[in-house]
C-alpha positions as CSV (number, residue, x, y, z in Angstrom):
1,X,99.6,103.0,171.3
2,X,98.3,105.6,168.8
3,X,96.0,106.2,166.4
4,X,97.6,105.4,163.4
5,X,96.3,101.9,164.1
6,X,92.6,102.5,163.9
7,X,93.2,104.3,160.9
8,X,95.0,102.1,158.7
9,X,91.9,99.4,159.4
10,X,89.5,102.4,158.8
11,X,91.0,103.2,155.2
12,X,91.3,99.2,154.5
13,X,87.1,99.5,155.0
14,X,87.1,102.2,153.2
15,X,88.6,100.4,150.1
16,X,86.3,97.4,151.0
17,X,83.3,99.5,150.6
18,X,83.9,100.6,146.7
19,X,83.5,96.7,145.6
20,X,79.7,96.8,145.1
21,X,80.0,99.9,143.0
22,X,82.6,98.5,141.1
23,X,81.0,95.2,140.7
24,X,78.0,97.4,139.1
25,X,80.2,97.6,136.0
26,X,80.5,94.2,135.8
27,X,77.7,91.9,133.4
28,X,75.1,90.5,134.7
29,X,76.8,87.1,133.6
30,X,79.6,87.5,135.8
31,X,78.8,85.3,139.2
32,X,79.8,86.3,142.1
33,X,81.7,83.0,142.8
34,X,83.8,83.9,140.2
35,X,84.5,87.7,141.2
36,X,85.0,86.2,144.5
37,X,88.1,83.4,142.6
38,X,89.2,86.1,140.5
39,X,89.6,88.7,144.0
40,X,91.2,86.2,145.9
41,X,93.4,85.5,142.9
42,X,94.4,88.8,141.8
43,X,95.0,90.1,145.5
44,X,96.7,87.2,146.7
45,X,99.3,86.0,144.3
46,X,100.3,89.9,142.9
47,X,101.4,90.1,147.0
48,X,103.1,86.2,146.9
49,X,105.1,87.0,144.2
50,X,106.3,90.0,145.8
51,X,107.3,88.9,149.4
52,X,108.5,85.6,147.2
53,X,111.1,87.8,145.3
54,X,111.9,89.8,148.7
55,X,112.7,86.7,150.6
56,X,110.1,87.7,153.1
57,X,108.4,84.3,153.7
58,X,110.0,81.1,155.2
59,X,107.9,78.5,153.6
60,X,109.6,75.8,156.5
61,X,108.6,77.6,159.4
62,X,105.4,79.2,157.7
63,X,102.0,78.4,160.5
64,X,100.1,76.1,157.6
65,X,97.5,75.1,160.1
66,X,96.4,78.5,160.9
67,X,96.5,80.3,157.3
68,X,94.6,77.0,155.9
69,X,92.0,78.5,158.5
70,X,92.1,81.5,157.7
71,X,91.7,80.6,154.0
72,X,88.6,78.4,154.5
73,X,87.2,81.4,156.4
74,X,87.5,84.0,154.1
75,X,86.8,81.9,151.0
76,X,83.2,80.5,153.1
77,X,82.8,84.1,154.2
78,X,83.0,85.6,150.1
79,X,80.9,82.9,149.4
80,X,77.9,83.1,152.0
81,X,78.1,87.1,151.5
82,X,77.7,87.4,147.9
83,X,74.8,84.4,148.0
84,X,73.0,86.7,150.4
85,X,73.1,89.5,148.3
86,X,71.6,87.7,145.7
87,X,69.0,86.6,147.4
88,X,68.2,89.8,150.2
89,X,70.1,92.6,147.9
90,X,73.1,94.0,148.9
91,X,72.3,96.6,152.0
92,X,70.4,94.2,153.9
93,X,73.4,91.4,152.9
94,X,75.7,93.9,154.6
95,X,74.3,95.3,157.2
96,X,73.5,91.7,158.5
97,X,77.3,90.3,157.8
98,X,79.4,93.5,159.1
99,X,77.5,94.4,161.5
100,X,77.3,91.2,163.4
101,X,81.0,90.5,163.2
102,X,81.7,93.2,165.7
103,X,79.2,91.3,168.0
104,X,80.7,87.7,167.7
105,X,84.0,88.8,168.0
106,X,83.4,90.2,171.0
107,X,81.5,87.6,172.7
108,X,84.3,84.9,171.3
109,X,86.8,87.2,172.8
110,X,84.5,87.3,176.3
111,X,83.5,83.3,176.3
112,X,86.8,82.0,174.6
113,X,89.8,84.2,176.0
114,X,88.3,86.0,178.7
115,X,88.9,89.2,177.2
116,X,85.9,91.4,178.2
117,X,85.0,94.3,175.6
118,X,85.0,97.7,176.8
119,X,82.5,100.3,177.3
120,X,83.6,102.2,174.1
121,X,83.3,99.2,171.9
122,X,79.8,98.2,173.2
123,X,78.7,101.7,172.7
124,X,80.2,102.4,169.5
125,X,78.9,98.7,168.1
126,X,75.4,99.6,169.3
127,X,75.6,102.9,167.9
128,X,76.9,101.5,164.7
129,X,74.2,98.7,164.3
130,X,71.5,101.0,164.9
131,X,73.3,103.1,161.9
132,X,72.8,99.9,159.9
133,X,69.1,99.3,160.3
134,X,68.4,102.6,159.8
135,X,70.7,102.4,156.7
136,X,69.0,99.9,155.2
137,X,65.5,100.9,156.0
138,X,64.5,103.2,152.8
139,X,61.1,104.4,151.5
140,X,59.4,102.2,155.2
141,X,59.8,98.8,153.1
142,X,62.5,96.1,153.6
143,X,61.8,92.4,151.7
144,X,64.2,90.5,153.6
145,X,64.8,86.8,152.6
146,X,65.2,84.5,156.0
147,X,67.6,82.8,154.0
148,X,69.7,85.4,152.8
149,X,70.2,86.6,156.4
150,X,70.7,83.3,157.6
151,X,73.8,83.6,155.0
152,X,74.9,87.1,156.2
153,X,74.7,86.5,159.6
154,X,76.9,83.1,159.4
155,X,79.3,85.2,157.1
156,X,79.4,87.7,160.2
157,X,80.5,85.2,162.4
158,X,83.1,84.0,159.9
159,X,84.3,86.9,159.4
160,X,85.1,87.6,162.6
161,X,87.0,84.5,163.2
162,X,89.0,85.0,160.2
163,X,89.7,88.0,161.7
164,X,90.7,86.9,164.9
165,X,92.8,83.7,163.6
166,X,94.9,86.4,161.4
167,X,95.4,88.2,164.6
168,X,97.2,85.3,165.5
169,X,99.5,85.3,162.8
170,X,99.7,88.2,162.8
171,X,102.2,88.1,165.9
172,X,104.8,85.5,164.2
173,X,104.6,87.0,160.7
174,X,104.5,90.2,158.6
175,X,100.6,91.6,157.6
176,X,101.6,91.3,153.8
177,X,103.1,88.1,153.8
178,X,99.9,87.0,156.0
179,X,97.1,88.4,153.0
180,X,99.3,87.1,150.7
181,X,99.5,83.2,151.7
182,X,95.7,83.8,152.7
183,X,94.3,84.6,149.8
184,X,96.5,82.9,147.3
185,X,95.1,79.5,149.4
186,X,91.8,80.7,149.3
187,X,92.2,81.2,145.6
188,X,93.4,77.6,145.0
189,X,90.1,76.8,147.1
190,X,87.8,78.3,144.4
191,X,89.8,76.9,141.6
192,X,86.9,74.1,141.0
193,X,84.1,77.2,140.2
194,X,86.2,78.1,137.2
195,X,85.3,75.1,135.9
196,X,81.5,74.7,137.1
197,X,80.0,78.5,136.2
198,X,80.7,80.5,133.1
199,X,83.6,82.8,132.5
200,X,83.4,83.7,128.8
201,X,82.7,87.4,130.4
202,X,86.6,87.2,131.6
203,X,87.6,87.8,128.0
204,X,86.5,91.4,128.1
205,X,89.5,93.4,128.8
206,X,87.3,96.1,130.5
207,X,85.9,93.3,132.9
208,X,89.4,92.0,133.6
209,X,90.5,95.7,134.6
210,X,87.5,95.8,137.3
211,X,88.9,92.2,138.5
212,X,92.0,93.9,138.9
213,X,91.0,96.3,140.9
214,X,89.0,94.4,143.0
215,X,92.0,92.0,143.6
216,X,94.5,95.1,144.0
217,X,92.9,97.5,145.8
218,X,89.9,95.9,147.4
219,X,92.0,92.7,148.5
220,X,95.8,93.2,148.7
221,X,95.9,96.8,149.8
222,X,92.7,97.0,151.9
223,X,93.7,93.1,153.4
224,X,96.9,94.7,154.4
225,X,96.3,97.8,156.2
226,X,93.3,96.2,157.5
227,X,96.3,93.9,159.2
228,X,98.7,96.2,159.8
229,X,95.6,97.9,162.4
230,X,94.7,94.6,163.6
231,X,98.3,93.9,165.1
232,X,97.7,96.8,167.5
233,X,94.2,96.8,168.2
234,X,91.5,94.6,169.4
235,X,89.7,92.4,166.9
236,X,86.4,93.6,168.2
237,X,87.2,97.5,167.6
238,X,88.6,95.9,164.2
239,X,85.3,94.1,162.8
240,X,83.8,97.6,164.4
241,X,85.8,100.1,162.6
242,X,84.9,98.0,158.9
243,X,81.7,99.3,159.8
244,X,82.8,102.1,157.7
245,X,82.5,99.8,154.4
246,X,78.6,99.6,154.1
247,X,78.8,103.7,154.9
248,X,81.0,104.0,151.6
249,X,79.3,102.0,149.4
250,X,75.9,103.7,150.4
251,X,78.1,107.5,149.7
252,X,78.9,105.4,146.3
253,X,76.0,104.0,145.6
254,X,74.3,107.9,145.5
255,X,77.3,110.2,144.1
256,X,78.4,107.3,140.9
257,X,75.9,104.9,140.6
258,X,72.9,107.6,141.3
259,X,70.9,105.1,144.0
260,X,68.4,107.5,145.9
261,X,68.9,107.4,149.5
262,X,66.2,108.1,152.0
263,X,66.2,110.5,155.5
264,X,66.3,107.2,157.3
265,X,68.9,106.1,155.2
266,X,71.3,109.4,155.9
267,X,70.7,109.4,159.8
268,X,72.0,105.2,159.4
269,X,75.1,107.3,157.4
270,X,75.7,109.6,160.4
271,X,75.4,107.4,163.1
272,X,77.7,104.8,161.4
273,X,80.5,107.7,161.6
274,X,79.6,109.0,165.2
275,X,80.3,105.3,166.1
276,X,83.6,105.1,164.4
277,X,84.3,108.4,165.9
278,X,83.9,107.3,169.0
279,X,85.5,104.4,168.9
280,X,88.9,106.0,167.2
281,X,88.3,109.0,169.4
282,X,87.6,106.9,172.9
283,X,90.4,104.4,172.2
284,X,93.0,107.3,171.7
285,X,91.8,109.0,174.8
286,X,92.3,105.8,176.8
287,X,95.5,105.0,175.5
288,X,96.4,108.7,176.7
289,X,95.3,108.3,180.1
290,X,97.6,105.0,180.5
291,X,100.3,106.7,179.2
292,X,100.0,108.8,181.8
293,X,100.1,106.8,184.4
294,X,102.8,104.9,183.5
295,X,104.7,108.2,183.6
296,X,103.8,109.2,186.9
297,X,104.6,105.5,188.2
298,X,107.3,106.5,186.4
């Protein structure tokens, strides 16, 4: 095993982490339902059509049961996010949601499938929750809305079982065929909300652009490396390594939205990259050392 794993998921967070800044150019009209629709469709059909056209996906044989899962989970888990960041503001919303995935993956992994973490991932998901609270901890105030978290924290657990249900497909099909059934099911999910909340803002070109991207970049491309890394690595270092997404929309938030960030604020920034490091850094060295001995076995 190498590296190249860690870093595909890695860059996929990375991607992830530009969709609040984008979603600052949005109106204020534009609910976060429908961003959440318009994602799902934009990212999830653009990568049907494709695998559809390169014969990549055997509707016959396709696992049904377990993309419908993974469809409910990801539409619930855009749904309970963006609520919470309504109603506790966007840093608490993910500090709460990403940074408990990490921690119910790996218990579900533990209880469920007997799969114990290691000592890197429960050091590097410490480190990288105590990088959250410090992150979201600016000027010594935090309003922080029971409800909201109670949102976030269910979306964390969500998220991680999407995340580990995908890993499971992930072993009979292709990552892009995987995003692309997902989320084109997930949009047919929020279909109804087109029809309940108010869209006149989608007839702005410039607003349809943004959509794009969101669905394109934040959803097919990030989706996809995001699975490519999860067919070769643990879902626990997985959910850990998105970590980097809060750390990229904070960087964001200061160099093109201009947010003012606090010395609390940047040690949450550096300790959220020591704990990826470590956990990219640790999982290569251990995958060194077994190489090792299965060459001297050898």
């Amino acid at each position: 095993m190498t590296v190249l794993p860690y870093i595909f998921v890695l860059f996929g967070a990375i991607l992830w982490g530009t969709t609040g800044t984008a979603q600052t150019f949005l109106p204020d009209s534009a609910h976060p339902f429908i961003i959440s629709a318009g994602r799902s469709a934009t990212g999830g059909l653009f990568l049907l059509i494709i695998m559809i056209l390169l014969k990549k996906i055997k509707f016959r044989s396709w696992p049904w049961k377990q993309t419908l899962y993974a469809a409910i989970c990801i539409s619930l888990f855009q749904l309970l996010f963006f609520s919470s960041v309504r109603l506790t503001g966007v840093a608490i919303a993910s500090v709460v949601a990403i940074g408990s995935a990490p921690v119910f993956s790996g218990l579900i992994e533990w209880i469920f499938l007997k799969m114990r973490p290691t000592k890197i991932w429960g050091i590097s998901t410490g480190l990288a929750i105590t990088g959250c609270m410090f992150l979201f901890v600016t000027k010594g105030e935090v309003s922080i809305n029971p409800l909201g978290v109670l949102y976030s924290l269910v979306a964390g657990l969500i998220f991680a079982l999407y995340t580990m249900t995908s890993k499971s497909m992930l072993q009979k099909e292709n990552a892009i065929s995987v995003v692309a059934m997902t989320f084109s099911l997930s949009a047919l999910l929020l279909t109804p909300f087109y029809f309940i909340l108010d869209v006149s803002w989608l007839k702005d070109a410039g607003n349809i652009g943004i959509i794009f991207y969101l669905g394109i970049a934040t959803t097919s491309i990030a989706y996809v490396l995001y699975g490519w890394g999860l067919h070769k690595i643990p879902a626990s270092s997985a959910l850990t390594l998105s970590l980097a997404e809060p750390t990229t929309a904070a960087l964001l938030g200061v160099v093109v939205v201009g947010e003012i960030l606090s010395v609390t604020s940047w040690v949450g920034i550096g300790l959220l990259l020591g704990s990826i490091a470590i956990l990219t850094l640790g999982s290569k060295s251990a995958s060194r050392s077994l190489e090792k001995k299965g060459k001297v076995s050898v």
